[in-house]
VEXLO-21642 format. One record per atom (N, C-alpha, C): residue number from 1; residue in one letter; atom name; x, y, z. Coordinates in pm, 1 decimal, padded with zeros to 6 digits, always signed. Last residue first. Layout:
N
   resi   resn   name         xx         yy         zz
    NUM      a     CA          X          Y          Z
...
This chain:
146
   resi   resn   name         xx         yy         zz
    146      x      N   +23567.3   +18384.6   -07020.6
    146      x     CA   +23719.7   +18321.6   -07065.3
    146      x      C   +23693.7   +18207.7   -07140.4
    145      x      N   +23429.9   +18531.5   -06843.7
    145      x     CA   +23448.5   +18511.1   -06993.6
    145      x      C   +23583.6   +18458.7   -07072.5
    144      x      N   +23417.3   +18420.5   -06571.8
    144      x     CA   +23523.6   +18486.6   -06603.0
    144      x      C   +23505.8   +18516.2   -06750.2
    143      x      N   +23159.4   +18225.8   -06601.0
    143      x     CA   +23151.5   +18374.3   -06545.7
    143      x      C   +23302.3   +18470.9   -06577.3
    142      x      N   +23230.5   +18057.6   -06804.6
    142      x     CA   +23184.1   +18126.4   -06819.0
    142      x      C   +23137.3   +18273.0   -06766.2
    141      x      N   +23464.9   +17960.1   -06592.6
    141      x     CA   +23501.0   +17989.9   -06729.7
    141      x      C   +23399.0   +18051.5   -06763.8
    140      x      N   +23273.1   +17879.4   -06377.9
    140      x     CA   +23373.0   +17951.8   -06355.4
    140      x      C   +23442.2   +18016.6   -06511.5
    139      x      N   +23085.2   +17701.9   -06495.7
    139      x     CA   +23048.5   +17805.1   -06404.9
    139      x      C   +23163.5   +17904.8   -06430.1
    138      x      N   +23290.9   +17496.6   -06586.3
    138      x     CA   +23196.6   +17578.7   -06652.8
    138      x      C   +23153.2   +17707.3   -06619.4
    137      x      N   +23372.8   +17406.4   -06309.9
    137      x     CA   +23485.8   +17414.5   -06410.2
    137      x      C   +23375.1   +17537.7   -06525.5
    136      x      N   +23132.1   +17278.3   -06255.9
    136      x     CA   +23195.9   +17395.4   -06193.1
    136      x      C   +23283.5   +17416.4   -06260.5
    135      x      N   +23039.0   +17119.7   -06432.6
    135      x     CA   +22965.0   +17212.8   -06414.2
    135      x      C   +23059.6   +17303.3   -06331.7
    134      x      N   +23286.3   +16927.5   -06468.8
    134      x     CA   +23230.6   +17022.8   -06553.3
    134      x      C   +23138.6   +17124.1   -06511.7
    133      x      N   +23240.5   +16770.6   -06228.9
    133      x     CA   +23352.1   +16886.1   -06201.0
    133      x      C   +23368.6   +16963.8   -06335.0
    132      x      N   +23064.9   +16652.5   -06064.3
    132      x     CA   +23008.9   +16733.7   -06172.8
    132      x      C   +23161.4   +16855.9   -06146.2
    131      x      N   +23164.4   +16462.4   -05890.7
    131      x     CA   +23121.7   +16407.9   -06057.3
    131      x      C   +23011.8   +16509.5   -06079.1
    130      x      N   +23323.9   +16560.2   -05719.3
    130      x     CA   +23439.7   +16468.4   -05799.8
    130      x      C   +23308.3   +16442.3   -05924.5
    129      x      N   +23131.7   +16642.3   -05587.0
    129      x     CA   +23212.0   +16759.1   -05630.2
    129      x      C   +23244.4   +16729.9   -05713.8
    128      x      N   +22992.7   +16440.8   -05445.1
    128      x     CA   +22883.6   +16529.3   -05570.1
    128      x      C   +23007.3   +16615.7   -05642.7
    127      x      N   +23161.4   +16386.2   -05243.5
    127      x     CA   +23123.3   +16270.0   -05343.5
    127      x      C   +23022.7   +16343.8   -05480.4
    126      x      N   +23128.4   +16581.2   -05070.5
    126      x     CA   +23239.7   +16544.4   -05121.8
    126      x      C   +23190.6   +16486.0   -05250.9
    125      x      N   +22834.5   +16635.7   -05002.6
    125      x     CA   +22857.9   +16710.0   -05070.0
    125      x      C   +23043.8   +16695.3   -05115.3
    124      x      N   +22787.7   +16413.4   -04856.2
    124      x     CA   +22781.2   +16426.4   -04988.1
    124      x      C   +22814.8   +16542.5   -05097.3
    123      x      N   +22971.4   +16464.4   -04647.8
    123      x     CA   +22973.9   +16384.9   -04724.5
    123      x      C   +22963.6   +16356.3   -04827.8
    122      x      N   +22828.3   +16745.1   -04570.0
    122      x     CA   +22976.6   +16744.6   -04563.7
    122      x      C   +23023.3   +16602.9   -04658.8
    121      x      N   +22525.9   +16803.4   -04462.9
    121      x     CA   +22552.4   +16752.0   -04623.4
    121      x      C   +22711.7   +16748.8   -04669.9
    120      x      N   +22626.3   +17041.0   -04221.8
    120      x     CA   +22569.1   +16980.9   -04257.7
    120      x      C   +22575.9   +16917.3   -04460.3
    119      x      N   +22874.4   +17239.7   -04140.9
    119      x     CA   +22812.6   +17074.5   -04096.3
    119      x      C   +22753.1   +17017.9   -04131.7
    118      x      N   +22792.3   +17490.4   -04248.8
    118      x     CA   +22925.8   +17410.1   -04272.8
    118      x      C   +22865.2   +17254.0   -04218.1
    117      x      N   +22412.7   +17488.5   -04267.4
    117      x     CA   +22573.4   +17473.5   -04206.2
    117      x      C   +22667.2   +17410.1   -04245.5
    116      x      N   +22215.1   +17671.3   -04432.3
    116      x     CA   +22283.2   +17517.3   -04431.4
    116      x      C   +22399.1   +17531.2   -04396.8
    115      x      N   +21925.9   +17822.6   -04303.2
    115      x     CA   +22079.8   +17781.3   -04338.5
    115      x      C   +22114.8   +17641.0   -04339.9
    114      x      N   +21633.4   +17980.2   -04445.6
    114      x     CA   +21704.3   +17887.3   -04325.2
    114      x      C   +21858.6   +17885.2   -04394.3
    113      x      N   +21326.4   +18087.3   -04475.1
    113      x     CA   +21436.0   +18152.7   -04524.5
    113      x      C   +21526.8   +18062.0   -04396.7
    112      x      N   +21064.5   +17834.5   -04582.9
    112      x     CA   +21099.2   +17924.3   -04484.0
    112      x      C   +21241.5   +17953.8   -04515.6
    111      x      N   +20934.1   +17622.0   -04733.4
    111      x     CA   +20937.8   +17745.0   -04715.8
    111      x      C   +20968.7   +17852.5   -04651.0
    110      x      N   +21145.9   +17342.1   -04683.2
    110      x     CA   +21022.3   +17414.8   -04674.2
    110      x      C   +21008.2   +17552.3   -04691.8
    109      x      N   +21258.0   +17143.3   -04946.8
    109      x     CA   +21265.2   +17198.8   -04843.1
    109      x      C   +21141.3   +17300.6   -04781.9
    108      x      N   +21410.7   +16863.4   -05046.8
    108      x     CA   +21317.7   +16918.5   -05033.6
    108      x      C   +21336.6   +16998.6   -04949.9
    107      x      N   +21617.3   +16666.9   -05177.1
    107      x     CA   +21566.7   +16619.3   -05040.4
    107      x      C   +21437.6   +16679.3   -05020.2
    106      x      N   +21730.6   +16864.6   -05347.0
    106      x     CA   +21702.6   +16740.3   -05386.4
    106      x      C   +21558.0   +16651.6   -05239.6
    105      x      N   +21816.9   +17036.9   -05210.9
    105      x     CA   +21684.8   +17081.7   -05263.3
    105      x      C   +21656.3   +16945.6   -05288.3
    104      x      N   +22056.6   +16981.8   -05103.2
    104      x     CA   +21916.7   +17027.6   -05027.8
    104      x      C   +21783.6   +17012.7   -05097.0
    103      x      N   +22203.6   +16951.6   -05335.8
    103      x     CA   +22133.7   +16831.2   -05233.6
    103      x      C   +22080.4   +16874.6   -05144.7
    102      x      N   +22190.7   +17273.2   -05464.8
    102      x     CA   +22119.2   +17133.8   -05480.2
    102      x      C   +22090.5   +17017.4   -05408.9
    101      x      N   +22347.2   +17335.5   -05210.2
    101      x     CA   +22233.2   +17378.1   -05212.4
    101      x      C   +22122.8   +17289.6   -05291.4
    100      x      N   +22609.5   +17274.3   -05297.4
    100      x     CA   +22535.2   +17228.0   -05155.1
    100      x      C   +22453.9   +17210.3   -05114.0
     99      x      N   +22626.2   +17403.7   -05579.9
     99      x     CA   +22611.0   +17248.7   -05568.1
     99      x      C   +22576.3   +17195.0   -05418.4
     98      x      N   +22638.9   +17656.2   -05453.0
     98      x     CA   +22482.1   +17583.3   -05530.4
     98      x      C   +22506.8   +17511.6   -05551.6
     97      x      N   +22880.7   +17631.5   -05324.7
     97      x     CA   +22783.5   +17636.1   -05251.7
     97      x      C   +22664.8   +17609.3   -05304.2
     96      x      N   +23051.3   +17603.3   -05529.5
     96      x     CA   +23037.3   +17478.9   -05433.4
     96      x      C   +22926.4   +17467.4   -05371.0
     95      x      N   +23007.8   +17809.1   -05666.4
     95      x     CA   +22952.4   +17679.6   -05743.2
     95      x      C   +22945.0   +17554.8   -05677.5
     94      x      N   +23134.7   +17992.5   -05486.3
     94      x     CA   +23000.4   +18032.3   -05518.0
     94      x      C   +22947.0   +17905.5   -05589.3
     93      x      N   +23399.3   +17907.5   -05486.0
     93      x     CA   +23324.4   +17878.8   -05350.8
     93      x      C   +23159.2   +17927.0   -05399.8
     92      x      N   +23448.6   +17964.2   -05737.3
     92      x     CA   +23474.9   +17852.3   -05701.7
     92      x      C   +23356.5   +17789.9   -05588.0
     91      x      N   +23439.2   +18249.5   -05757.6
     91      x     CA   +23301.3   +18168.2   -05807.1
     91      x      C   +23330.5   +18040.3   -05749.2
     90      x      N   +23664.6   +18319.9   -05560.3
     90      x     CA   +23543.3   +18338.4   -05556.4
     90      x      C   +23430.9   +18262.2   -05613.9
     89      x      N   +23827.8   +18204.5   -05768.8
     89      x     CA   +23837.7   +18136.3   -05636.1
     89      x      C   +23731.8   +18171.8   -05602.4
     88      x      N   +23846.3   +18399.5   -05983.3
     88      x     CA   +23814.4   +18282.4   -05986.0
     88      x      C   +23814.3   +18177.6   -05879.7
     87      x      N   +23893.8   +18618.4   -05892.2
     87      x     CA   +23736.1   +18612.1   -05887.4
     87      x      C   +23704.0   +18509.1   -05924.5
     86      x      N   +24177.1   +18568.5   -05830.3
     86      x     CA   +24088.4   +18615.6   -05704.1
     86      x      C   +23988.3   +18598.5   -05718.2
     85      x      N   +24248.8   +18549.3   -06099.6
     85      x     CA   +24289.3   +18498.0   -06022.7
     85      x      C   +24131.5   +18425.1   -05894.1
     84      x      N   +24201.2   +18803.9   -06236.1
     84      x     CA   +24117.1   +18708.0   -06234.5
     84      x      C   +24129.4   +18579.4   -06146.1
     83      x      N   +24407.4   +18938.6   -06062.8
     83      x     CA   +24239.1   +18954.2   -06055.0
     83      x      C   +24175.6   +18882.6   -06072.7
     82      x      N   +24640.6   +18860.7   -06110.0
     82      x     CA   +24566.4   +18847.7   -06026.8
     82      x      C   +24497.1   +18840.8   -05974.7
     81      x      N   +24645.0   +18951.2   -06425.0
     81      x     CA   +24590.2   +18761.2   -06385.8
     81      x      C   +24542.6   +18761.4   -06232.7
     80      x      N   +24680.2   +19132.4   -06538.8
     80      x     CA   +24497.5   +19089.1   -06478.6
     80      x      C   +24520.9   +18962.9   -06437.2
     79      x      N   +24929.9   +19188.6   -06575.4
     79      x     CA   +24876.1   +19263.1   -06503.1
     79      x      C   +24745.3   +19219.7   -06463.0
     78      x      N   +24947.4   +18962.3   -06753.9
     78      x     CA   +24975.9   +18932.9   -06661.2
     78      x      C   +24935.0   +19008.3   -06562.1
     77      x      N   +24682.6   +18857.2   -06977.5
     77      x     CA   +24723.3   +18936.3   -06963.5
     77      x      C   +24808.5   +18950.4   -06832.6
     76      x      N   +24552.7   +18528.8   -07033.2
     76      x     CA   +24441.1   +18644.8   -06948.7
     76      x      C   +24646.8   +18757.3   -06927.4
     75      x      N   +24618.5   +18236.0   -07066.4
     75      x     CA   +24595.6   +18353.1   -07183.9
     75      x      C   +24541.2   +18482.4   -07150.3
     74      x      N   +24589.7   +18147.7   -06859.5
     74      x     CA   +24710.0   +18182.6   -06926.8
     74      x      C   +24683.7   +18281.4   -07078.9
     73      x      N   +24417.4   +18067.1   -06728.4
     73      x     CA   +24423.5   +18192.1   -06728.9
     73      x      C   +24549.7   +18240.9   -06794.1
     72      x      N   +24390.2   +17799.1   -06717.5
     72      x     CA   +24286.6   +17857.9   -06807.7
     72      x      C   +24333.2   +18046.3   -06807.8
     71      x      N   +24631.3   +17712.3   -06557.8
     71      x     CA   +24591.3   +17677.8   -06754.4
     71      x      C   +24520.3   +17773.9   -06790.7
     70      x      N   +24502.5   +17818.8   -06352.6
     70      x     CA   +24590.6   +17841.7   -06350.0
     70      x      C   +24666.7   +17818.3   -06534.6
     69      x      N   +24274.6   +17623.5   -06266.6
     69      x     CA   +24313.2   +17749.2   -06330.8
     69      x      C   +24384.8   +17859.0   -06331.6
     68      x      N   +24371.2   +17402.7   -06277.7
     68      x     CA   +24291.6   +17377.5   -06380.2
     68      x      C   +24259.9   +17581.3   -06417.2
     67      x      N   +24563.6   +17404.7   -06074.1
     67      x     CA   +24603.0   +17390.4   -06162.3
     67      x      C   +24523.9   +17430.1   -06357.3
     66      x      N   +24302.0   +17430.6   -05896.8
     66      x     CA   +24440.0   +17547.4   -05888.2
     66      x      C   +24507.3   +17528.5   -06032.6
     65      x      N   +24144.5   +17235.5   -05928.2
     65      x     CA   +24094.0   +17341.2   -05956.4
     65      x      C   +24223.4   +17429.0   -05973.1
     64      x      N   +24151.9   +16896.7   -05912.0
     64      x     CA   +24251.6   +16982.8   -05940.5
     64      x      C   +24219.2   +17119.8   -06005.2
     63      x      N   +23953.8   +16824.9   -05772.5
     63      x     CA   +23940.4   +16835.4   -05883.3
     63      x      C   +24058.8   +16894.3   -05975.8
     62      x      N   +24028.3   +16775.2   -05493.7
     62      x     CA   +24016.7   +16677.0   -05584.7
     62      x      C   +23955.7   +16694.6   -05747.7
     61      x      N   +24138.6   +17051.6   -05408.6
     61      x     CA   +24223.6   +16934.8   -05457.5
     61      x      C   +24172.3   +16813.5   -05536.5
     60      x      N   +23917.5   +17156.8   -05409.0
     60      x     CA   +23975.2   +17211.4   -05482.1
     60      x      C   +24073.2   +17130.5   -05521.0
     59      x      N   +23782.7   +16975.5   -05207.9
     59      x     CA   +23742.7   +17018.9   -05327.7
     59      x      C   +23786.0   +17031.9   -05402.1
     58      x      N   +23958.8   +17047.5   -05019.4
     58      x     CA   +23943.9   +16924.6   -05076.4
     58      x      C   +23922.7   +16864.7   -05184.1
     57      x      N   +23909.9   +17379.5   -04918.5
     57      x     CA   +24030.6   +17280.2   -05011.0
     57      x      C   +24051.4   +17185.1   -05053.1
     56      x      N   +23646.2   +17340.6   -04862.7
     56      x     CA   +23664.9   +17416.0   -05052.4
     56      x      C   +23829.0   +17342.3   -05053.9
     55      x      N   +23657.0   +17201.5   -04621.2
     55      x     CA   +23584.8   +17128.7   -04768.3
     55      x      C   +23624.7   +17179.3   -04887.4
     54      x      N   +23808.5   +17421.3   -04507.9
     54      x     CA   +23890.9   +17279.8   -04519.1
     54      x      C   +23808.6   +17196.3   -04651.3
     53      x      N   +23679.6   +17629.0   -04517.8
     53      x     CA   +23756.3   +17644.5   -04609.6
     53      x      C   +23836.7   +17506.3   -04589.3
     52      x      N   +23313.1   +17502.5   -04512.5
     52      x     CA   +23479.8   +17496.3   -04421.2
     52      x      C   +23535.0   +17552.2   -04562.1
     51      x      N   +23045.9   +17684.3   -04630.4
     51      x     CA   +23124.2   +17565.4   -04629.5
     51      x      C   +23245.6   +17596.8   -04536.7
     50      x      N   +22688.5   +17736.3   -04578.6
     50      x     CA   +22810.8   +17782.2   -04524.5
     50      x      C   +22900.8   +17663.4   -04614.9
     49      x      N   +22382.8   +17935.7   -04759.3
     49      x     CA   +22481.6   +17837.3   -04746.4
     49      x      C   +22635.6   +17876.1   -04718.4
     48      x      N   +22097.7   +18043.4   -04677.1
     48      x     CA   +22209.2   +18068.1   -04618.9
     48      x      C   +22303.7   +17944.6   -04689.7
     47      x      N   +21843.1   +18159.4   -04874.9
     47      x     CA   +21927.3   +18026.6   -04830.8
     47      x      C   +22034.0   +18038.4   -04786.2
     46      x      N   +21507.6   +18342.5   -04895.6
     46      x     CA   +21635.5   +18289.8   -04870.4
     46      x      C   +21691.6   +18165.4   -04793.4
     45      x      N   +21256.3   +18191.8   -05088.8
     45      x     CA   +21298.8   +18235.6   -04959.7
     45      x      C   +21454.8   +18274.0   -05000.2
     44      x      N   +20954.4   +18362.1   -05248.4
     44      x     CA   +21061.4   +18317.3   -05233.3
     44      x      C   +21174.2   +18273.7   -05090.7
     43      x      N   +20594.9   +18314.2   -05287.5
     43      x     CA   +20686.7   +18392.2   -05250.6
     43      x      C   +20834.8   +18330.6   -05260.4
     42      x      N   +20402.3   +18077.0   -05328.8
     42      x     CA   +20349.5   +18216.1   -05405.5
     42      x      C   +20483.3   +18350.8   -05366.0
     41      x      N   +20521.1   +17777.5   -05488.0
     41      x     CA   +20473.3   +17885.8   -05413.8
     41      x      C   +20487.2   +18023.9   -05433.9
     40      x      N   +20594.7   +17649.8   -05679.9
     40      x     CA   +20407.0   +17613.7   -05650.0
     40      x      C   +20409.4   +17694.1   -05515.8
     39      x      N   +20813.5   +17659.0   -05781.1
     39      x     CA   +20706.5   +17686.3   -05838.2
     39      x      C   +20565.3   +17679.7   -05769.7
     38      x      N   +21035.2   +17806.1   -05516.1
     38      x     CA   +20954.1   +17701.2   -05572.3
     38      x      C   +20861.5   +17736.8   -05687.8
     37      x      N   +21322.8   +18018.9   -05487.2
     37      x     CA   +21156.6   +18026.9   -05543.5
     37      x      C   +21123.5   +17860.4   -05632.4
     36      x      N   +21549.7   +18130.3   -05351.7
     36      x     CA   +21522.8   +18026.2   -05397.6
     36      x      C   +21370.0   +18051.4   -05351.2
     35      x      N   +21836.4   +18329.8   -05302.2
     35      x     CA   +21701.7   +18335.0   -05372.0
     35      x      C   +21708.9   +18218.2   -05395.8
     34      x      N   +22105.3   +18220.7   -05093.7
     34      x     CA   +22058.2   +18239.6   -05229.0
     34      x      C   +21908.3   +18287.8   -05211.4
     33      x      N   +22437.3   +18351.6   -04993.7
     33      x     CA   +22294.6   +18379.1   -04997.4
     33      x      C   +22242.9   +18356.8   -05098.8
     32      x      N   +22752.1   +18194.7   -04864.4
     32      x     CA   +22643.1   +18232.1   -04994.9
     32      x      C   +22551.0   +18249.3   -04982.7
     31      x      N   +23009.9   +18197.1   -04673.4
     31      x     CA   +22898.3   +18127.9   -04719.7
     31      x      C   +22813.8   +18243.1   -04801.0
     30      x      N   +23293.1   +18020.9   -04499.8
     30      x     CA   +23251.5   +18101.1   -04602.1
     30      x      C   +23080.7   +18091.9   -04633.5
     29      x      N   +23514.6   +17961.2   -04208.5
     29      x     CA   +23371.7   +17929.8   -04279.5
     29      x      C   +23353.9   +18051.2   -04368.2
     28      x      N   +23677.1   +18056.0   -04039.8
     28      x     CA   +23758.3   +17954.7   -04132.2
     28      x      C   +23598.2   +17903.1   -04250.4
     27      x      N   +23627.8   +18209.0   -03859.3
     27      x     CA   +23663.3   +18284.6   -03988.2
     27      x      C   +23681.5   +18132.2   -04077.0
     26      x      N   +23309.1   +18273.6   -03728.5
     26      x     CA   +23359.1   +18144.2   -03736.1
     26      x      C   +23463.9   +18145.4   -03894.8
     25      x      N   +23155.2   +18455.6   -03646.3
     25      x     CA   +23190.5   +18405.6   -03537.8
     25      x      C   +23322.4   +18290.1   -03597.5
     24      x      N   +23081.3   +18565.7   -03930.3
     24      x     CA   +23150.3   +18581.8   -03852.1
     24      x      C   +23211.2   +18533.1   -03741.2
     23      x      N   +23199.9   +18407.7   -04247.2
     23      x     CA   +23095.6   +18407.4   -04189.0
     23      x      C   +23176.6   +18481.5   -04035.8
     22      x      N   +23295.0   +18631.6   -04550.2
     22      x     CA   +23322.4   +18490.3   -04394.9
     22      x      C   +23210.1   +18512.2   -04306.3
     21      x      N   +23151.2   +18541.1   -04847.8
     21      x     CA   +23182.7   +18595.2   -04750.8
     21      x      C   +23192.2   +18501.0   -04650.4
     20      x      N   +23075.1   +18497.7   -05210.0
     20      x     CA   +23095.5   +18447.3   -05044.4
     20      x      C   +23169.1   +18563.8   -04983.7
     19      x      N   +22767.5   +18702.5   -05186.7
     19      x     CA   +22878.9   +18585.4   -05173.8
     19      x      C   +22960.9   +18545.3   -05252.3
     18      x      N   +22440.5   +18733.9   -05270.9
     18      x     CA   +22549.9   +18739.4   -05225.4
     18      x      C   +22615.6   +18630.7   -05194.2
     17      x      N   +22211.9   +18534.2   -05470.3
     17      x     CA   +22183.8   +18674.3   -05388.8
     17      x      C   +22334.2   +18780.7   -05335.7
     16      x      N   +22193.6   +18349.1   -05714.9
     16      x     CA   +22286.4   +18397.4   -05604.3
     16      x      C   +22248.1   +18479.9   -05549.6
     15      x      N   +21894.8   +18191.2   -05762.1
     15      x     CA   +21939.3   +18284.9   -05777.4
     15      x      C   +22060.5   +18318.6   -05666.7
     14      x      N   +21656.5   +17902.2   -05912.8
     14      x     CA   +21782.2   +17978.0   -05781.8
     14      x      C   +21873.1   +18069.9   -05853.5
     13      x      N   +21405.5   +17788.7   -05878.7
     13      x     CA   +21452.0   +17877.2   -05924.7
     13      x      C   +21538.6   +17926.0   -05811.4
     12      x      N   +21277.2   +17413.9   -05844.5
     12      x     CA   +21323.6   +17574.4   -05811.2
     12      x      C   +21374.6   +17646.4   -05912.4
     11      x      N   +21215.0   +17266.2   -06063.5
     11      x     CA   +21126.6   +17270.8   -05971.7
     11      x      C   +21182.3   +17368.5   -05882.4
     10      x      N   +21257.2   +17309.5   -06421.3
     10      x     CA   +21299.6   +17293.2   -06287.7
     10      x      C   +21239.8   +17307.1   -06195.6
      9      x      N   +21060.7   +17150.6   -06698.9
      9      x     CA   +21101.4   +17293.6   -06641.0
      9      x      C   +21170.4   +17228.5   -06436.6
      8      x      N   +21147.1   +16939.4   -06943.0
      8      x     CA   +21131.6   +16947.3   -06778.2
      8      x      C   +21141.5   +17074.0   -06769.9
      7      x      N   +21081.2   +17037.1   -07241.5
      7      x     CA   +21192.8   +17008.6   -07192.9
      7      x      C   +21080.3   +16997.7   -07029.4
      6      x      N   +20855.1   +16790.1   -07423.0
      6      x     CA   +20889.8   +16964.5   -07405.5
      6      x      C   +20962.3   +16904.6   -07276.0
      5      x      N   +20965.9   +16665.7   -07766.3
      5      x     CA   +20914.8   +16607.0   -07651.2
      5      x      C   +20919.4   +16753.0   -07548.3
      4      x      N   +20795.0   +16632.9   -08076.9
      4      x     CA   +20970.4   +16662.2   -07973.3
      4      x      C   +20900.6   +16700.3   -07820.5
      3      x      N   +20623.6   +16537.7   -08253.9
      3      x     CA   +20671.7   +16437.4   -08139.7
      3      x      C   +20782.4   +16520.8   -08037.2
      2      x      N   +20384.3   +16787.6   -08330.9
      2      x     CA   +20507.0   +16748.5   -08315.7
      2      x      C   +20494.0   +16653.3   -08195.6
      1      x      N   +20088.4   +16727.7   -08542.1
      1      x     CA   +20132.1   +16748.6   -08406.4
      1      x      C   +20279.0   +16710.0   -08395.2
């Protein structure tokens, strides 16, 4: 019998659906649709997640994201840098938002298709940015193939 031990399987399954986009009533807000499927239920919901473009700039400052890619795209062709530029700000706000979405989930949630407002989880969701700034840094390099 093997000792290796079998990995944790995750207790959701999350999927981007769309995003980001502005939200309407409110341009200075961005937000993300996810697929999110529990295991122990028999359907999925959707997840609205909003952020301030004041949190993504904080964010962005306290990880030093601009700079960080702004390095990474130096080797990306000048005619494409804008582009990549642009789709790298995009995932940015797309890795903020499933990191928003994790301290939801962390907490739990119910089955039902709901939102998470710019307003809401604003704290922690500072203090979660500064210590997984590999996973987003990652996110983003791997979705750009870079």
């Amino acid at each position: 019998m093997s000792s290796v031990p079998i990995p944790q399987l995750p207790l959701y399954r999350v999927t981007l659906f769309y995003g980001p986009e502005p939200v309407e009533p409110c341009p200075s807000r961005l937000r993300c649709v996810f697929n999110v499927k529990k295991r122990s239920w028999k359907g999925g919901i959707q997840v609205v997640v909003e952020v301030e473009e004041s949190q993504l700039a904080l964010a962005r400052q306290a990880i030093g994201f601009d700079a960080w890619l702004t390095a990474l795209l130096a080797s990306v062709p000048r005619n494409e840098q804008e582009e990549y530029e642009r789709r790298g700000r995009d995932l940015f706000v797309q890795s903020i938002c499933a990191l928003k979405l994790d301290l939801a989930l962390e907490g739990g949630i119910q089955q039902e298709n709901t939102c998470l407002g710019g307003e809401k989880l604003v704290r922690e969701l500072s203090r979660s940015v500064s210590e997984r700034v590999d996973r987003i840094r990652s996110y983003v390099s791997t979705e750009l193939d870079l």
